[in-house]
C-alpha positions, 0 to 999 in steps of 0.5 A: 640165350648166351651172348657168348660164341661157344668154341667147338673143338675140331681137328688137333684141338683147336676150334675154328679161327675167329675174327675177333672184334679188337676192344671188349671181346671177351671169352667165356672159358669152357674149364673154369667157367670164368669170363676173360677180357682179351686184347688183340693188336696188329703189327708188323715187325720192323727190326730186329735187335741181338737181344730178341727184342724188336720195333715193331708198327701197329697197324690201322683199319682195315687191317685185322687179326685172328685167333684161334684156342685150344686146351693146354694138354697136359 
């Protein structure tokens, strides 16, 4: 049995949205077969600078994320 979670391909090519656990998730790609460490974090936007680049707070437990993947067409 697999420890990873495979992804199905659903409508526009997406898989469902996940919620991922936010240190050591790793994914299992589905092309290369290779497995790939992801890292996720939650913040809120707090300012906006001219030069696109911003301030921005992480944001604590409970607070969550999603993600959600699909090939890159080509």
């Amino acid at each position: 049995m697999s420890r990873f979670k495979k992804m199905v391909e659903g409508r526009g090519g997406w898989c469902e949205w996940q919620a991922p656990v936010m240190k050591g998730y790793l994914m299992k790609c589905c092309d290369c077969g290779l497995v790939h460490e992801l890292q996720f974090k939650t913040f809120v936007e707090t300012e906006q600078k001219r030069d696109g680049r911003f301030t921005m707070v992480e944001l604590p437990w409970p607070i969550r994320v999603l993600f959600r993947a699909r090939r890159q067409r080509t």
